[in-house]
MIBABA-46378 format. One record per residue (C-alpha): x, y, z; residue in one letter. Coordinates in steps of 0.02 Angstrom, whole numbers, plus 50000, padded with zeros to 5 digits. Each point is the difference from the previous one (the first is absolute). Example, Ala and Ser with C-alpha at 12.3 -4.5 7.8 and 13.67 -1.06 7.14 Angstrom:
// residues 2
506154977550390A500695017249967S
This chain:
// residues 580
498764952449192X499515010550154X500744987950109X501434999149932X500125017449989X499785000050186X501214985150023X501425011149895X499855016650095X499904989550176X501594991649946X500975017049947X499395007850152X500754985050083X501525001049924X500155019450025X499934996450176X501374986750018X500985013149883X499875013750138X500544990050134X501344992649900X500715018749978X499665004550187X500974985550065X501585003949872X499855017650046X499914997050198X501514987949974X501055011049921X499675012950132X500314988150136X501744998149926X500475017749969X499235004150181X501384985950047X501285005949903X499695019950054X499725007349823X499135010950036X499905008349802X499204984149954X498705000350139X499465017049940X499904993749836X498564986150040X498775013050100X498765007649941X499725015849935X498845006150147X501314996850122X501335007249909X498945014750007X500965012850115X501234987350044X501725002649902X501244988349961X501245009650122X498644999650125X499444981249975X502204995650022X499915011850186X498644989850074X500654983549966X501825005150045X499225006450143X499114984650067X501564989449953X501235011850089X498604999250165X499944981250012X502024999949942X499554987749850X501314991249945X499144984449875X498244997749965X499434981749964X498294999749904X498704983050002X498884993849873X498485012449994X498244993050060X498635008249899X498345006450050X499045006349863X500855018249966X500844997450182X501844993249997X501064994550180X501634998449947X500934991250141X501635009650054X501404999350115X501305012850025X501494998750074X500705013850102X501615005150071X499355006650164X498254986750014X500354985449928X498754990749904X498315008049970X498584989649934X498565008649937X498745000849854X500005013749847X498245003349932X499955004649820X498365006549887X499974999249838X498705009649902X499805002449796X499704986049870X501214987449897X501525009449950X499415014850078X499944991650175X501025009650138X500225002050176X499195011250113X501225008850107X499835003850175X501315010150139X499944983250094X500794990349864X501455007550034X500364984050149X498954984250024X498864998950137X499585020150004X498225002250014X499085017249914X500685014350083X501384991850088X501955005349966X501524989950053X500895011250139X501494996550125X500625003150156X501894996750019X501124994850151X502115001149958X501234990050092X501635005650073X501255003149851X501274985650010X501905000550062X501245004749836X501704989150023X501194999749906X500914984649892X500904993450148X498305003650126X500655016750074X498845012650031X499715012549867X498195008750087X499044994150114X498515001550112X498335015749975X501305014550015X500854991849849X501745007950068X501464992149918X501154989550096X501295008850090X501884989550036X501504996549875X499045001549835X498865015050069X500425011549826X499754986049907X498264994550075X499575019449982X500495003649798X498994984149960X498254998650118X499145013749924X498365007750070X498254997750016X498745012649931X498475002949874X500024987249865X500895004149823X498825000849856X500834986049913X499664988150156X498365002650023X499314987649878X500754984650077X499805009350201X498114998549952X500004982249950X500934994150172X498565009750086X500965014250046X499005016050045X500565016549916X500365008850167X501144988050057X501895005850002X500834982649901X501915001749951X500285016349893X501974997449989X501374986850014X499834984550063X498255003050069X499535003149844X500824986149887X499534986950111X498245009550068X498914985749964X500834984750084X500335014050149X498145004250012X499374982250021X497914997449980X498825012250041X498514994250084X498225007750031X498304996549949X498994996549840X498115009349979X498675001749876X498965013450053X499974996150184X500094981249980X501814993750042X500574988249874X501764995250067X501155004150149X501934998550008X501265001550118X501775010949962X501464988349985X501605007550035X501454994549898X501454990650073X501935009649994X500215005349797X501814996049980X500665009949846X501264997049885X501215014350034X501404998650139X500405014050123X501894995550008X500215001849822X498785015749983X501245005950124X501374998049894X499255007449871X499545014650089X501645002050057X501004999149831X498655010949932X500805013550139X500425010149877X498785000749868X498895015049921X498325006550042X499314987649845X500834981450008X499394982050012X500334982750026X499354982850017X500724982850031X498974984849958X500194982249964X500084994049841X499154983650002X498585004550131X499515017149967X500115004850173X500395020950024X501714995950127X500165019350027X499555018149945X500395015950044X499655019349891X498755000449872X500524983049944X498314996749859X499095017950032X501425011549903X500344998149816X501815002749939X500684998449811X500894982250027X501595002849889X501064983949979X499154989850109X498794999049871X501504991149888X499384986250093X498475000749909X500475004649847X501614983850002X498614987150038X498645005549861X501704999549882X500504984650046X498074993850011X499885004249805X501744997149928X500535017249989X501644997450082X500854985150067X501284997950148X501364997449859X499515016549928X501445013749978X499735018449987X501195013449922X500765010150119X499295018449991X499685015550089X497925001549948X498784991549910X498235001849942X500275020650030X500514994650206X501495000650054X500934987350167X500165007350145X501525013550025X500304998549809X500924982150006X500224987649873X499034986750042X499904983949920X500504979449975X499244984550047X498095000450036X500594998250182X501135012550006X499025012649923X498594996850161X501234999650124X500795017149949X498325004549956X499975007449826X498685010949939X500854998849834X499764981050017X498175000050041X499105015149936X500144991849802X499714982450092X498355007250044X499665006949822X500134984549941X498934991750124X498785014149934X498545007150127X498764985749974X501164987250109X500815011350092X498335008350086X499244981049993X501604993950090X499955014350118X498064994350039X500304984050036X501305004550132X498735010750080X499785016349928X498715010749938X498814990850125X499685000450184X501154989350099X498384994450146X501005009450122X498905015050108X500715016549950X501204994549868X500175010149851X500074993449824X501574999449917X499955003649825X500714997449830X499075009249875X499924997349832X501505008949926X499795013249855X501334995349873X501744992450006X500835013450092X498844998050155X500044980449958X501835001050043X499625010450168X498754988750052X501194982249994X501205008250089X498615007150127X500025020549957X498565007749911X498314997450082X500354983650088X499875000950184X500264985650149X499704997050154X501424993950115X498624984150028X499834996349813X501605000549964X500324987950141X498924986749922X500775002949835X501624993450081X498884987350092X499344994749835X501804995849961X500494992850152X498484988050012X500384993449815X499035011749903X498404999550127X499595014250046X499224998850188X498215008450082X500665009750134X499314996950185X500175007950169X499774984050088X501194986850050X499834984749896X500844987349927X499364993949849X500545004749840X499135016149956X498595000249861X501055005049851X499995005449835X501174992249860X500785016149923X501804991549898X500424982649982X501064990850143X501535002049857X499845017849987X499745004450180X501944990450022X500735009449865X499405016350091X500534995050174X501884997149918X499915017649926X499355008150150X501394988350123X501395007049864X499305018750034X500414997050207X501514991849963X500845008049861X498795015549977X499265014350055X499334993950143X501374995250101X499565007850158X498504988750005X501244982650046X499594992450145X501654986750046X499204982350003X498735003449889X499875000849803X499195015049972X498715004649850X499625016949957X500025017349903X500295016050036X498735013149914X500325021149990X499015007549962X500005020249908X498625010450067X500835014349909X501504998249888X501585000350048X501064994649848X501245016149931X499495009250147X501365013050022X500655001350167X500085013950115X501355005450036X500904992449849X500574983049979X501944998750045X500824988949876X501194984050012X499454985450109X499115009750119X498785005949900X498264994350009X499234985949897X498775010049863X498115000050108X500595002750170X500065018549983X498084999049959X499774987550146X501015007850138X498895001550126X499094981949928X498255007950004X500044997249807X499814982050016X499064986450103X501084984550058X499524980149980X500674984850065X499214985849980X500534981650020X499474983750079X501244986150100X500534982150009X500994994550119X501754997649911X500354980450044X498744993449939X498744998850170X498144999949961X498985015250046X498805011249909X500605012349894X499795018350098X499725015649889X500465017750074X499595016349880X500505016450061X499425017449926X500745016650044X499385014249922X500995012849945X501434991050068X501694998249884X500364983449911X499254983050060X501614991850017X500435015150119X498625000850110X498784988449970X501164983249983X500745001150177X498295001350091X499514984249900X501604990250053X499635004550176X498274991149996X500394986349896X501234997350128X498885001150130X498834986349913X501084987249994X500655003050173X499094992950153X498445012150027X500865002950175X501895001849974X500665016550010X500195008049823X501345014749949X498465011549915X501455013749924X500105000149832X501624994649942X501255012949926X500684998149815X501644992049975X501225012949935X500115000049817X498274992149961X499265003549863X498605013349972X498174992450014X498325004649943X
């Protein structure tokens, strides 16, 4: 019996044993892999108690962010661990941006029994190969900051003084380089993983700052721990960055923009590959209610849902849904009809029946209500409306909803490249952009019709370009009222007298002007669609101000980058009717 006694308690103790190192093994794999992965909450999780001791959470995150930002880790590749006992070497390579591969060993101790079983925790586990007392440091060489061209290889900004090209397109070059200066907070994240010190001036504005990391190239510099060099590098300067935008039509842009207020934007971009053609203003940093551009928004999601239909006839009316059309008209018909003249009447109950669920979704999915990956772009928005009345603002893009000229350009985008809406770029490519499906291909044509009847036979006349079919919509819209304003002094009566509105809108300051529309070329040739969007601020009627200025660069987009291009914006044919 005592022997078998014996025999029993050697065998538990046996199998206690295995037990531990079972749990020791699981537990160093499973660090292994979060150390890979960089979770760093579940690596605090499997230490021990004693070296959580004094070490926070918040404090544990800093030195491993730390270490990774040093070397520039980019992926971690973990190896099967070989075990010593309580002693653990983890095999590990990580790959860095500015050192390539790094092959080195991470030693993990594990202390505690069976389920209790964690890892010791050191300040050199924080990168492989540190021994006690040693931190990962840098020292960092940059290279020159690349050559910025433009589409067509013309130089935007060049050499250390970073002076902008002078020659033909001089204003141009000038209004889009921006400046180099101390980091903005919201770059610093990604500066640190390219290796980027903090007191390094990188691109703060512009150009230099949209297109800062393919301008910066690799740093170089060398790798310690402690005073033990672990890697060197050399800088590698980039090559000429050639962006997306061209000077020539910038210039043209500029130039039919002569005229515009203190606040105002544009952009031109191609449909298809996302690429940013030209810019000028605050064309994504300024937020302006969209008015009827946001029809455009509101006619797909109807569509999208069977709502309306293209065969769809309205009654005629003055107001609808407690808004009344602009200047008090009756406003109504075909589905068509009613976008082209564009009726509030028509589309503020159209969006009460969409309700605010699909509208706001709709609205989402065309980019809103979420950063658009641009530096320094502000977030348009579409809140949630509060009741039907602001329901009915928001479709027809009054209440709290608020653009900027670049969303609403890939709104029309979205419709010109068949309901895809496209990632925007400031390089040249020419690929099909990474895109997002937003409408069906069926709805995105029904649209285009609509918004090729608004240029035609709507308010947005002024936007035609001759030998091109023209899509587009005008937008106005109130910053303060302006219907049943009385005027001063009083109205005179008979045909001379003023349409009801434009005595509260004199001056135009009461309203902020749209145009946007995108182009094909009218027989049929094959070319990517090219959207334009202007803003003005404060700024009369779209179809007034802002249609023209989009007419002159849509011209100038489907003309030969080089060819002279009349830049005034064209007058209004006697007798045309009012737009908005």
């Amino acid at each position: 019996m005592a022997l078998l006694a014996v025999t029993a308690v050697a065998a538990r103790g046996l199998d206690d044993g295995w037990g531990d190192r079972m749990h020791a093994a699981a537990l160093v794999e499973r660090f292994a892999d979060a150390w890979a992965d960089r979770d760093v909450a579940a690596l605090y999780e499997l230490i021990d108690p004693t070296s959580r001791s004094g070490l926070s959470p918040e404090r544990f995150r800093e030195l491993h962010r730390d270490a990774d930002a040093t070397a520039t880790t980019e992926r971690v590749d973990v190896g099967a661990p070989v075990s010593h006992g309580d002693v653990h070497d983890v095999p590990v390579t990580v790959h860095t941006r500015m050192f390539g591969e790094l092959r080195a060993t991470l030693r993990v101790r594990t202390t505690g029994d069976g389920e209790a079983t964690r890892v010791r925790w050191s300040p050199e586990m924080t990168f492989p190969g540190l021994r006690a007392g040693e931190t990962v440091s840098r020292t960092t060489r940059m290279p020159p900051r690349a050559d910025l061209l433009d589409r067509d290889g013309r130089v935007i900004v060049s050499g250390p003084a970073r002076r902008p090209t002078d020659g033909p397109y001089a204003d141009a070059a000038r209004a889009v380089a921006g400046w180099l200066g101390p980091a903005h907070p919201d770059d610093r994240p990604a500066l640190e993983r390219l290796g980027v010190p903090s007191d390094v001036h990188v691109g703060a504005g512009g150009l230099e700052r949209l297109l800062d990391e393919a301008l910066t190239g690799r740093p170089g510099g060398v790798l310690r721990a402690g005073d033990r060099v672990l890697a060197k590098a050399d800088p590698v300067a980039a090559g000429p960055v050639r962006s997306a935008v061209s000077l020539p039509l910038i210039q043209t842009m500029r130039a039919a923009q002569s005229t515009a207020p203190s606040t105002h934007g544009a952009v031109a971009l191609n449909a298809r590959t996302g690429e940013v053609l030209a810019f000028d203003g605050v064309a994504w940093s300024a937020l302006q209610p969209p008015g009827s551009v946001m029809k455009i928004v509101t006619v797909a999601a109807a569509l999208e849902h069977g709502v309306t239909r293209r065969s769809a006839r309205y009654a005629s009316t003055t107001r609808a849904a407690g808004i009344e059309n602009a200047d008090g008209a009756r406003c109504g018909g075909t589905l068509t009809v009613a976008f082209a003249r564009s009726c509030n009447s028509v589309f503020a109950p159209m969006a009460q029946r969409l309700g605010a669920e699909r509208l706001v979704r709709a609205a989402e999915r065309f980019g809103f209500n979420r950063p658009l990956g641009v530096a320094g772009s502000a977030v348009s928005s579409v809140p949630w409306p509060n009741g039907p009345g602001e329901l009915a603002q928001t479709g027809i893009g009054q209440a709290r909803t608020t653009a900027t000229p670049l969303q609403v350009a890939l709104v029309t985008a979205t419709i010109a490249n068949d309901g895809r809406r496209p990632t925007p770029t400031f390089l040249r490519r020419t690929d099909p952009a990474d895109a997002v499906r937003v409408v069906s291909p069926t709805v995105a044509r029904q649209v285009r019709r609509l918004m090729v009847a608004a240029v035609a036979d709507g308010t947005g006349g002024a936007a035609g370009v001759p030998g091109l079919t023209v899509a587009g919509k005008t937008g106005t819209a109130e910053l303060r009222a302006t219907q049943g304003v009385a005027c001063e002094p009083p109205a005179v009566s008979g045909a001379g007298a003023p349409a009801l509105g434009a005595c509260g809108n004199r001056d135009g300051r009461s309203t902020t002007a749209w145009m946007t529309a995108f182009a094909d070329a009218a027989d049929g040739t094959p070319g990517d669609p090219i959207v334009v969007t202007v803003m003005r601020a404060e700024n009369h009627q779209g179809g007034r101000t802002a249609a023209p200025v989009a007419a002159a660069v849509l011209a100038a987009a489907h003309a030969d980058a080089d060819a002279p291009v009349d830049t005034a914006p064209p007058r209004a044919e006697p007798g045309a009717r009012p737009a908005r």
